[in-house]
Structure formats: C-alpha cells, structure tokens
N, C-alpha and C positions, 0 to 999 in steps of 0.2 A: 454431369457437366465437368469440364477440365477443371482443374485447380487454377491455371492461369485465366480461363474463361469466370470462373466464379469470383477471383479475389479482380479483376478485372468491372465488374457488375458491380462488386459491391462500393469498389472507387467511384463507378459510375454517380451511385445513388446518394454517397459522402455529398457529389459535388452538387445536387440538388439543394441545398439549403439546408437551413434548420427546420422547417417546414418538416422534413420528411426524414429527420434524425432518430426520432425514436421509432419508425420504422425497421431504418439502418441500424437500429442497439439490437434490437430484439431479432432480426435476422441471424446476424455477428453471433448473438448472444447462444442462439438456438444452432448454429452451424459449429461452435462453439464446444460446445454441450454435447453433442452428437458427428463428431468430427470423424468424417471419413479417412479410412486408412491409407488411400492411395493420395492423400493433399500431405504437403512436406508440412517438415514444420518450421522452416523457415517462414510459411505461411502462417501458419499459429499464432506468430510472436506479431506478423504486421495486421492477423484480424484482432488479437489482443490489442494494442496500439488504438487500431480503426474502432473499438469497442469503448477504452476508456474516454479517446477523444469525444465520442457522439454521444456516450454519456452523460459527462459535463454539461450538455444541453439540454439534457430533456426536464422533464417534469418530474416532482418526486413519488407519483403515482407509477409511471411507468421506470423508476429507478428501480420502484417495488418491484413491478415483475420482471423487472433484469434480474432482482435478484433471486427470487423465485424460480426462475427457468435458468440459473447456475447454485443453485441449492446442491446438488450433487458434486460440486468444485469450488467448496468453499477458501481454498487459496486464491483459484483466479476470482474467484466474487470479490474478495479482498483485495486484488491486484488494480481490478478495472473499474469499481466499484467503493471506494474506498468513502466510508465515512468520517469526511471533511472538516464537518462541526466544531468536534473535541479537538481535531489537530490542528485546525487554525488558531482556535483559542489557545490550547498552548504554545503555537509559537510565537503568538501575540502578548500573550506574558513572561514568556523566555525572554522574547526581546526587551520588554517595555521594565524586567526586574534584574537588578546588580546580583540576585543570586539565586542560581540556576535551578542549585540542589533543592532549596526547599520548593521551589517549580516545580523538578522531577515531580518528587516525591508525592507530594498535594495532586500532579495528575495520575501517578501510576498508583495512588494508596500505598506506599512503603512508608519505612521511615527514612528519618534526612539523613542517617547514615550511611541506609543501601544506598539511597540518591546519589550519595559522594562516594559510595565503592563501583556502582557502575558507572558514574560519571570518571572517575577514578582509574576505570580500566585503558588506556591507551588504543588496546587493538580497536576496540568498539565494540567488540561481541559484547559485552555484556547491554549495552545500550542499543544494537540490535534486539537481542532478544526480548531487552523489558519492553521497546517499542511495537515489536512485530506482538508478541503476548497481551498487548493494551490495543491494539488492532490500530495503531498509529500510524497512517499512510508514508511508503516510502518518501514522498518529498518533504515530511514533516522531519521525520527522521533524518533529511540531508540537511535539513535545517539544521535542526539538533547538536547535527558534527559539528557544523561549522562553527556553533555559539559556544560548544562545549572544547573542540580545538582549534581556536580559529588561526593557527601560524603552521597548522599540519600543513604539509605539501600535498598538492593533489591527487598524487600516486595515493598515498595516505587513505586520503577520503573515499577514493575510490574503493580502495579494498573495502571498507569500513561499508559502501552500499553493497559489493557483492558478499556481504558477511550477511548485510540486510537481509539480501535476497534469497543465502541458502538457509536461515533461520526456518523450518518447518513451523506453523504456527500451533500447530497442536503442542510442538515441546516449549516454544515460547510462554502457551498459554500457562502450561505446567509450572515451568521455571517462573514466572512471576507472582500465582498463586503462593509459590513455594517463601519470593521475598515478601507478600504481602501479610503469608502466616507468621514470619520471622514479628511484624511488625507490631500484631496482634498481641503476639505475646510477650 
C-alpha cells in the first residue's frame, strides 16, 4: 500500500472514535516498529503524533502492549508512551512548592545541591538530561523550564526542548545514575 494511501486509512480510523483507538495504537504502533522503507519520514513523525494522541485514550492493559510491541524502540516507547504518573506529580509539587530544588532533587534522588547545579545551568542541558534519564515526559519537562526560568524568552525555551530531544536516553540514564552516586556518597 502507498504511504499516502496507508497514513490516509489510518486518519480514517483516528476519526472513528474512541471506540476503536486502541485498535488505531496498536496498528500505528506495529507499522511503527516494522516501518517500511519506501514510507517517508515525514510520515513517521505524523504516525508518531497519531500514536501518542490514541494513546492517551486507551486502557492501561493495552498501553501494556503498546509497549511491548515498541520494546525494540525504546526512545519512541518513551516519546509516545510516556509515563505520566511520576511527572504530573512533580509538576504538581514544582508548582504547589516556593522551592524547586529540593522538588528536583526529592524526584530525581540527588542531592539539593546537584538540584541547584542543574537547575543552575542556564542552557537547560543539564535539566534535559536529568529529566530525559528519570524518563520525565517531554511536557513535564517544558513545564520544568518555565518554573525554573520563567522571564527566559521563547527562543530560550525553545532551544532548551530541542536540547530535550537530542538528549539520548541511554546517556541521560548514565549521567543521572552518575548525580545520584555523587549523592550517595
């Protein structure tokens, strides 16, 4: 099937309801996974999109084998998939607390002075990193900027998500272990 015929179908079956979403994940998710080489990737980026949205709908039985059947892609598992739980909570205590760092810190397990050296950092790479390595959803993360600089200009914030996004989560994971040992000892 064509690429415009198949991303085409699978809009189709979007418009069907929530009824028939976790259908639409686990297709996405499996065309995904097994991505033929003649589909662009400009397609990639709007089945990604069509994947995290039908996501958020479904049930957490079949979130399970969303993420089961992207096991093999565990960046995009983490993209479109993102567990919500831990990062709502702390942005609901970033918010609801006059101080951040011991927030960081109490969520990522450092100490409150790494908290205040990567809060500390301006570019944001460091608070990319500890976020993407605590598997902190990108929008929690955009959260995060905004409480930690909130007078940055948008240009700003902006670089600071695509800092997010080229963070590898494997080195994220590393480099956080790395603050969490500092703390340890």
């Amino acid at each position: 099937m064509a690429a415009s015929q198949k991303l085409s179908e699978l809009l189709q079956l979007a418009d069907q309801g929530p009824a028939l979403r976790a259908a639409l994940a686990e297709e996405v998710a499996e065309l995904l996974t097994h991505w033929p080489a003649e589909y662009p990737d400009s397609m990639r980026h709007a089945c990604e999109a069509l994947l995290a949205k039908a996501a958020r709908d479904v049930d957490p039985p079949t979130r399970a084998r969303l993420r089961v059947l992207l096991y093999s892609n565990p960046e995009l598992a983490h993209r479109v998939l993102p567990r919500d739980g831990a990062s709502q909570a702390l942005i609901e205590k970033a918010r609801a607390s006059a101080n951040l760092v011991s927030v960081l810190a109490e969520s990522l397990g450092v100490s409150e002075k790494v908290a205040g050296e990567i809060l500390a950092d301006v570019s944001g790479a460091s608070l990319a990193v500890a976020c993407k390595g605590a598997l902190i959803e990108r929008a929690a993360f955009s959260a995060l900027v905004l409480l930690a600089h909130p007078a940055s200009h948008r240009s700003h914030a902006i670089a600071m998500l695509d800092a997010f996004d080229r963070v590898p989560v494997s080195e994220a994971a590393r480099r956080l272990r790395g603050w969490r040992d500092q703390a340890a000892a």
